[in-house]
NURO-926799 format. One record per residue (C-alpha): residue number from 1; x, y negated, z. Coordinates in nm, 2 decimals, padded with zeros to 4 digits. Last residue first. Example, Ala and Ser with C-alpha at 12.3 -4.5 7.8 and 13.67 -1.06 7.14 Angstrom:
@k = 2&X = 01.37&Y = 00.11&Z = 00.71
@k = 1&X = 01.23&Y = 00.45&Z = 00.78
This chain:
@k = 244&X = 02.54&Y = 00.43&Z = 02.26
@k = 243&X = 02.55&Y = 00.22&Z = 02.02
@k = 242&X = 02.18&Y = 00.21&Z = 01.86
@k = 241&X = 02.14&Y = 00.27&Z = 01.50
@k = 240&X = 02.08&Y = 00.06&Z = 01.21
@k = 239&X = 01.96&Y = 00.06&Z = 00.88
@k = 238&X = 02.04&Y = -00.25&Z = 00.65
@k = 237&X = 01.83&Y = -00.44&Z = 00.40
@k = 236&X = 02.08&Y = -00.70&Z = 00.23
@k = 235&X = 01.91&Y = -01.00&Z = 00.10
@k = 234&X = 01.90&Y = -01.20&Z = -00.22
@k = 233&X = 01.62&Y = -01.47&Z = -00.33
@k = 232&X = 01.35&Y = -01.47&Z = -00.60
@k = 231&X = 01.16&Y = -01.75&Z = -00.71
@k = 230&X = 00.90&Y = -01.71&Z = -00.90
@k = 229&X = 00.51&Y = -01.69&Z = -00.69
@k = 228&X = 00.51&Y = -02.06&Z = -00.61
@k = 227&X = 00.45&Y = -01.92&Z = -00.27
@k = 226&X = 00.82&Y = -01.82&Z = -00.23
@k = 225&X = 00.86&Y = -01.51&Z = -00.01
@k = 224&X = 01.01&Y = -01.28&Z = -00.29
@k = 223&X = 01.26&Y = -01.05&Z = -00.24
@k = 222&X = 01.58&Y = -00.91&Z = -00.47
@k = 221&X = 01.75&Y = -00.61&Z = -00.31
@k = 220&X = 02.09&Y = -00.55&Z = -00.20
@k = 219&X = 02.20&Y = -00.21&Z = -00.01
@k = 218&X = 02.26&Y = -00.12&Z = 00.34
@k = 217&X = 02.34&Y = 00.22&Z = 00.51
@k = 216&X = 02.45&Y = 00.32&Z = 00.86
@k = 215&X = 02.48&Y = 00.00&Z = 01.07
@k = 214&X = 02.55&Y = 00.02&Z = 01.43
@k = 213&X = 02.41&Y = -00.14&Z = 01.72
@k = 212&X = 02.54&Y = -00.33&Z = 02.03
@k = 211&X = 02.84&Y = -00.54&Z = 01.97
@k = 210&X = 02.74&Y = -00.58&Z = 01.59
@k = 209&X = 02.39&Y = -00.75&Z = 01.71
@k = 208&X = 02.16&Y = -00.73&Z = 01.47
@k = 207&X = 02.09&Y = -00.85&Z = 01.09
@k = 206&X = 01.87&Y = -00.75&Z = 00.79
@k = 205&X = 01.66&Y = -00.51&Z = 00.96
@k = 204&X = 01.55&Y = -00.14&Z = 00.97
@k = 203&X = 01.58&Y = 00.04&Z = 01.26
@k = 202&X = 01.67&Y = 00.40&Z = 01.30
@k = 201&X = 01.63&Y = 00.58&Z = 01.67
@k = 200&X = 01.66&Y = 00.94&Z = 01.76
@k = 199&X = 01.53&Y = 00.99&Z = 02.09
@k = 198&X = 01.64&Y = 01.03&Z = 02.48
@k = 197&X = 01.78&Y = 00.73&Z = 02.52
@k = 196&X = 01.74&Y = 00.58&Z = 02.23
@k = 195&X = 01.41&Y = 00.48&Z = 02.41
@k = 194&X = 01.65&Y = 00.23&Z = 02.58
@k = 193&X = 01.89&Y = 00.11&Z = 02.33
@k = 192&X = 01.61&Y = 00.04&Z = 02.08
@k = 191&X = 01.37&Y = -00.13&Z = 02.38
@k = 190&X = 01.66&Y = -00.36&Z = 02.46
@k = 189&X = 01.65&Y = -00.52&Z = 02.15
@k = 188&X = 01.32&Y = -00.55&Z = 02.11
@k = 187&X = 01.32&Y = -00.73&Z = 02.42
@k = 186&X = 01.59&Y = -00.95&Z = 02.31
@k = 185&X = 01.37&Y = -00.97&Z = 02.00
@k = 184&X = 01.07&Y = -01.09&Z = 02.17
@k = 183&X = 00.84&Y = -01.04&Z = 01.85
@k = 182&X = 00.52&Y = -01.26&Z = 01.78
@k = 181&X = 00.28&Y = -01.06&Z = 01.54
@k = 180&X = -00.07&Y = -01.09&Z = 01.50
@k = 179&X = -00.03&Y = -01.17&Z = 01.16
@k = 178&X = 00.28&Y = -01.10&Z = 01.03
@k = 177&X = 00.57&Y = -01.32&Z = 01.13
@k = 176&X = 00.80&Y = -01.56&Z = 00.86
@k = 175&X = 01.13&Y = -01.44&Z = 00.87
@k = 174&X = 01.42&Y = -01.57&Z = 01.10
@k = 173&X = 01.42&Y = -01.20&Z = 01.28
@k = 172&X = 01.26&Y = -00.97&Z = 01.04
@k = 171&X = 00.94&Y = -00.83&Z = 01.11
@k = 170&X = 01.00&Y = -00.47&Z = 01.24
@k = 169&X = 01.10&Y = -00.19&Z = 01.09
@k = 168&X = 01.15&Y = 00.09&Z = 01.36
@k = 167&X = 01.20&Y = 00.46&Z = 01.28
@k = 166&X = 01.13&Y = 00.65&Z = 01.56
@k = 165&X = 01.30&Y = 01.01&Z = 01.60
@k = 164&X = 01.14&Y = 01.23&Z = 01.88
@k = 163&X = 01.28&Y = 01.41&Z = 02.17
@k = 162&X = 01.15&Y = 01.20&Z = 02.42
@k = 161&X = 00.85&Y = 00.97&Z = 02.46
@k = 160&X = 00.81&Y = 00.73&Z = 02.74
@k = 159&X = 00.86&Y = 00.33&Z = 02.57
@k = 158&X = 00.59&Y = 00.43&Z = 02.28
@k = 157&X = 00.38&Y = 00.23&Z = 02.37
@k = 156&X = 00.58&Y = -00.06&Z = 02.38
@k = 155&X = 00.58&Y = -00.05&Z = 01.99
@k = 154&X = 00.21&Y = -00.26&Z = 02.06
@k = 153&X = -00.10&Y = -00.03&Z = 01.95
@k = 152&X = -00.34&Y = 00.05&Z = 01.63
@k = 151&X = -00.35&Y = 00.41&Z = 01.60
@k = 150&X = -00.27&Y = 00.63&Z = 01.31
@k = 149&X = -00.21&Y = 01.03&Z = 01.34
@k = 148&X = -00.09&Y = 01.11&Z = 01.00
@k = 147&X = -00.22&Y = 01.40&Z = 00.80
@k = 146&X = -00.38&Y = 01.31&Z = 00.56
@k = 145&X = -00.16&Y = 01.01&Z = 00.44
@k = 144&X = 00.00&Y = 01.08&Z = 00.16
@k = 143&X = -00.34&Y = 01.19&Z = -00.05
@k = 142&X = -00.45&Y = 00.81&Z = -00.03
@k = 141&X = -00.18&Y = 00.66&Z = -00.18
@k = 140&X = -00.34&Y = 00.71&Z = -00.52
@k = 139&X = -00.62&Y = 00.53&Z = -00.39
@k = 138&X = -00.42&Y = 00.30&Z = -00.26
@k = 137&X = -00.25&Y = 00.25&Z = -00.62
@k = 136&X = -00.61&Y = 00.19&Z = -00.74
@k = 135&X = -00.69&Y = -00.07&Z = -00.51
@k = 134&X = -00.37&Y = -00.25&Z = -00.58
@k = 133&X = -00.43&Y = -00.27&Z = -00.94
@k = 132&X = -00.78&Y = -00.38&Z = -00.84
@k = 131&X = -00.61&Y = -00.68&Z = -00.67
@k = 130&X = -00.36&Y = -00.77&Z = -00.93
@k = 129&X = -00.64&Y = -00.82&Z = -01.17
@k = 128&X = -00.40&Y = -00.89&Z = -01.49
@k = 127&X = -00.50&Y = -01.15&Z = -01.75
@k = 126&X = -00.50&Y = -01.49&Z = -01.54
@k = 125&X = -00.25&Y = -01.60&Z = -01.69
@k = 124&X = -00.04&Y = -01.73&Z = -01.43
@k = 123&X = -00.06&Y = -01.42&Z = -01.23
@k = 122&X = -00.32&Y = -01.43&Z = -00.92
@k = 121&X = -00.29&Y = -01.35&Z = -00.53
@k = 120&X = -00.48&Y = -01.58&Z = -00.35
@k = 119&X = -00.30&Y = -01.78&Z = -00.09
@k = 118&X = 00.01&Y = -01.65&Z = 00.12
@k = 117&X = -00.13&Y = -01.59&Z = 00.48
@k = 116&X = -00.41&Y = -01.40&Z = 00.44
@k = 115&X = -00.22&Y = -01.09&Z = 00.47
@k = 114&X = 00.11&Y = -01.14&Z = 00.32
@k = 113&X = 00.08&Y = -00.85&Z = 00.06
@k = 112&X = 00.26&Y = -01.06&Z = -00.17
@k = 111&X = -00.01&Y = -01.29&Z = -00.29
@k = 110&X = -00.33&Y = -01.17&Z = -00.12
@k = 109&X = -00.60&Y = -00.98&Z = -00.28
@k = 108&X = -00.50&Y = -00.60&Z = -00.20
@k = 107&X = -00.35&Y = -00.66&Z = 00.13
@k = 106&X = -00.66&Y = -00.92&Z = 00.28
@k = 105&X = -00.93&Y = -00.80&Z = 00.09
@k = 104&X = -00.85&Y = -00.43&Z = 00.17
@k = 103&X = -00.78&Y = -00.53&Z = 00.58
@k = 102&X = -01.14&Y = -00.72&Z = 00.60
@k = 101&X = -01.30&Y = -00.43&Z = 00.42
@k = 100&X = -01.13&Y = -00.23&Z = 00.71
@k = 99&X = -01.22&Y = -00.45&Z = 00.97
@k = 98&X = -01.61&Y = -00.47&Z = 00.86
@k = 97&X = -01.75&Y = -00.81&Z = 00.73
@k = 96&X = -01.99&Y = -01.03&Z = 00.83
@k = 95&X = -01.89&Y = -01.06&Z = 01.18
@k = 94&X = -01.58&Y = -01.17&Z = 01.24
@k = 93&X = -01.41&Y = -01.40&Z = 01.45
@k = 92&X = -01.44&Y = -01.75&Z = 01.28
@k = 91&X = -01.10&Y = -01.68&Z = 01.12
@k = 90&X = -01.21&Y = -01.37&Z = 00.98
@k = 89&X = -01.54&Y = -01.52&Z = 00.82
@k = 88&X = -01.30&Y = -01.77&Z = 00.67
@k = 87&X = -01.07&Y = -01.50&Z = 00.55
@k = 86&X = -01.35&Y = -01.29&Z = 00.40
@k = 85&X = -01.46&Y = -01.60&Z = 00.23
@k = 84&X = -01.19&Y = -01.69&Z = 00.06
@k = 83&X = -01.13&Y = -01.38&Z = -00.06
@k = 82&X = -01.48&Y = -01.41&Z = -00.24
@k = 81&X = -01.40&Y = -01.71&Z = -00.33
@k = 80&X = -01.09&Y = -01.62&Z = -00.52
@k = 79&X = -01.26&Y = -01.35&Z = -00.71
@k = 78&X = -01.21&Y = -00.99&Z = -00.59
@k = 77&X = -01.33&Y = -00.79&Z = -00.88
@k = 76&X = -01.39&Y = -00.41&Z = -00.91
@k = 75&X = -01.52&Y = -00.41&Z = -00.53
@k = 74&X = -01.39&Y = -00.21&Z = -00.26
@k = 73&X = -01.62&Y = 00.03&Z = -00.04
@k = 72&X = -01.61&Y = 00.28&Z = -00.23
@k = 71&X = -01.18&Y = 00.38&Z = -00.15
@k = 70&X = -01.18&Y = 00.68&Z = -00.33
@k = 69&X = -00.97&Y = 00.83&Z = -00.07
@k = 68&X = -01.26&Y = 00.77&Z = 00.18
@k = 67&X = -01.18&Y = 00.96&Z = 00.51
@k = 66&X = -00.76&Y = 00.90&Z = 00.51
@k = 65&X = -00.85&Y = 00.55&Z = 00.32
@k = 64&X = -01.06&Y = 00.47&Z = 00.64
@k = 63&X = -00.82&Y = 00.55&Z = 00.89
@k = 62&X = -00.53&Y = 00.33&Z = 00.66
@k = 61&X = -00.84&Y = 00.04&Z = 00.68
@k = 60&X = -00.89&Y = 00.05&Z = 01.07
@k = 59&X = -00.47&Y = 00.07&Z = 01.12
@k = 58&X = -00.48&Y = -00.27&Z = 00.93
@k = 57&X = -00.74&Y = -00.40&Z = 01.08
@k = 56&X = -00.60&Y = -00.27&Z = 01.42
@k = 55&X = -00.26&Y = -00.47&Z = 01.37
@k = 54&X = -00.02&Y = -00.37&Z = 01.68
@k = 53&X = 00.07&Y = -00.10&Z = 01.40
@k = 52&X = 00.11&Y = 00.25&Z = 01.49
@k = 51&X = 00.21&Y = 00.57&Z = 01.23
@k = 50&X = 00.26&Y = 00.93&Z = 01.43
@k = 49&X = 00.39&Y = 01.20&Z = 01.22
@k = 48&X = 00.37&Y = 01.56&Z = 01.39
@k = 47&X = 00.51&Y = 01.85&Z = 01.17
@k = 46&X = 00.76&Y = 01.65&Z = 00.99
@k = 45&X = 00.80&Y = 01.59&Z = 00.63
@k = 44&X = 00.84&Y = 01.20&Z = 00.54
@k = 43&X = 00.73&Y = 01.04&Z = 00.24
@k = 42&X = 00.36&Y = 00.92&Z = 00.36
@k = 41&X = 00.60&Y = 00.74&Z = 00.65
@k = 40&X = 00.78&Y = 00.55&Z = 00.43
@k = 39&X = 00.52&Y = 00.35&Z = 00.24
@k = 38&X = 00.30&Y = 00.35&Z = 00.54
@k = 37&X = 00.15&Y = -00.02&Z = 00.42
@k = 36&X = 00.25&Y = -00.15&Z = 00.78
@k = 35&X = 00.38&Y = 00.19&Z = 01.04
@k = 34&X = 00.54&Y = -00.06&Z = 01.27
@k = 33&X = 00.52&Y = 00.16&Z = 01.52
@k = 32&X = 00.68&Y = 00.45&Z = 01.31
@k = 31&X = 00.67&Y = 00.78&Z = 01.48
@k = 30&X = 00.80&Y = 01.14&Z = 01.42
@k = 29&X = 00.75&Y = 01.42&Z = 01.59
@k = 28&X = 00.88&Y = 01.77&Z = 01.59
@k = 27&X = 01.26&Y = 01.69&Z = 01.52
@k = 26&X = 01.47&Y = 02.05&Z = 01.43
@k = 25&X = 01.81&Y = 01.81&Z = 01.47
@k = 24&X = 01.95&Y = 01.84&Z = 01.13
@k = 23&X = 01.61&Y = 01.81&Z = 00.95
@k = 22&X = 01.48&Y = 01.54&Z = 01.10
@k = 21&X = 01.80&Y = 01.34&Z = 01.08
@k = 20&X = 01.80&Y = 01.46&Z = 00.75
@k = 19&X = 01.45&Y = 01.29&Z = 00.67
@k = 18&X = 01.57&Y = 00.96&Z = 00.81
@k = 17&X = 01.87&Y = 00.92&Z = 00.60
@k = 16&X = 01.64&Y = 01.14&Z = 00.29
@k = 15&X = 01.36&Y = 00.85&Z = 00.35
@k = 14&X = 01.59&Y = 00.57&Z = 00.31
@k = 13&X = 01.73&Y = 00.55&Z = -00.02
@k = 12&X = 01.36&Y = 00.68&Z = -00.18
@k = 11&X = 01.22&Y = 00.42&Z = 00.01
@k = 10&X = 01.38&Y = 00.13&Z = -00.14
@k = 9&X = 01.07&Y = 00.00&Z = -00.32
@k = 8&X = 00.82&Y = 00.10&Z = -00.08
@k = 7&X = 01.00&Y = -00.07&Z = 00.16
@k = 6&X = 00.72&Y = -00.34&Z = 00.25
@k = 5&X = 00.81&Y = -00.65&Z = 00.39
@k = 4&X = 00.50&Y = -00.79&Z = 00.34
@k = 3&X = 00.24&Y = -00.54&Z = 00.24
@k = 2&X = 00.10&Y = -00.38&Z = -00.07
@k = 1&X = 00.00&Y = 00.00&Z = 00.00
């Protein structure tokens, strides 16, 4: 699914590094907390795969799709004012529409999967309808993610397991926050080391603290957060690890 920050893009570089941690050390459950667009976690093959997101709209629409692959309740055509409307309605609480139709305006019709937060999305010429496009790669989606536990909570939920591996992708420090989303990343930070612990831990960001984690892979990619929907700018996605 469309979302900011997504790593659908890259995942076939980072699902086999998680997927042989896995592997290597017999893990039984796997959990993402910040499972967003679950564009790495409908790769992975483990026997329990858990997928949290502190955004229950979100987490309401990816239960939804798991029910209804077709996806019926979406519309052939989001106009403008449609989406317009869901977001107003949204913003004054709720109400007329259902959390998951909220959620499919929101990722499918927004520019850049930046959930009411980064206008209409539309190309210039008006021929393509990105949000059906969208729809119909859900859709497609849709068989990945049978059998994924979802639930819509905070990463400190998580703070007791043991013998898991988490993968972590957060929103990047220094990058404009999700919705719903205000991280405490000296907190974060010291949640890594601590569920570390007794877990396998991965985290995927551009930049953290050499002294106290370590990075295992990183590649270049082009990303677009402009909203005048051309410019692209250069970053480095890392994985990192916890020193232990």
């Amino acid at each position: 699914m469309v979302y900011q920050g997504s790593k659908n893009r890259i995942a076939k570089y980072i699902v086999p590094i998680i997927q042989k941690y896995i592997d290597d050390n017999n893990i039984e459950t796997y959990i993402e907390p910040f499972v967003g667009g679950a564009n790495i976690i409908d790769k992975i093959q483990c026997k329990n795969k858990i997928g949290a997101d502190i955004n229950d709209e979100l987490i309401a629409l990816l239960k939804y799709v798991q029910k209804n692959p077709t996806i019926p309740i979406a519309p052939k055509i989001c106009s403008k004012e449609h989406y317009m409307d869901v977001r107003e309605n949204r913003k004054a609480g709720g109400g007329k529409y259902s959390k998951e139709y909220t959620a499919l305006i929101g990722y499918c019709a927004s520019f850049g999967g930046k959930y009411y937060n980064g206008g209409f999305g539309q190309v210039r010429t008006g021929k393509r309808n990105i949000y059906y496009e969208r729809v119909i790669n859900l859709r497609k989606q849709a068989i990945s993610l049978k059998n994924i536990s979802f639930m819509s909570c905070d990463y400190n939920y998580f703070k007791d397991v043991k013998n898991c591996l988490l993968y972590l992708d957060p929103p990047y420090k220094g990058t404009s926050n999700y919705a719903k989303s205000c991280m405490n990343y000296d907190h974060f930070y010291k949640f890594c080391h601590d569920i570390a612990q007794n877990n396998f831990v991965i985290i995927s960001e551009y930049d953290m603290p050499s002294e106290e984690f370590k990075c295992i892979w990183q590649k270049e990619r082009t990303v677009c957060q402009d909203a005048n929907r051309t410019n692209g700018q250069k970053a480095t996605e890392k994985l990192f690890i916890p020193n232990l």
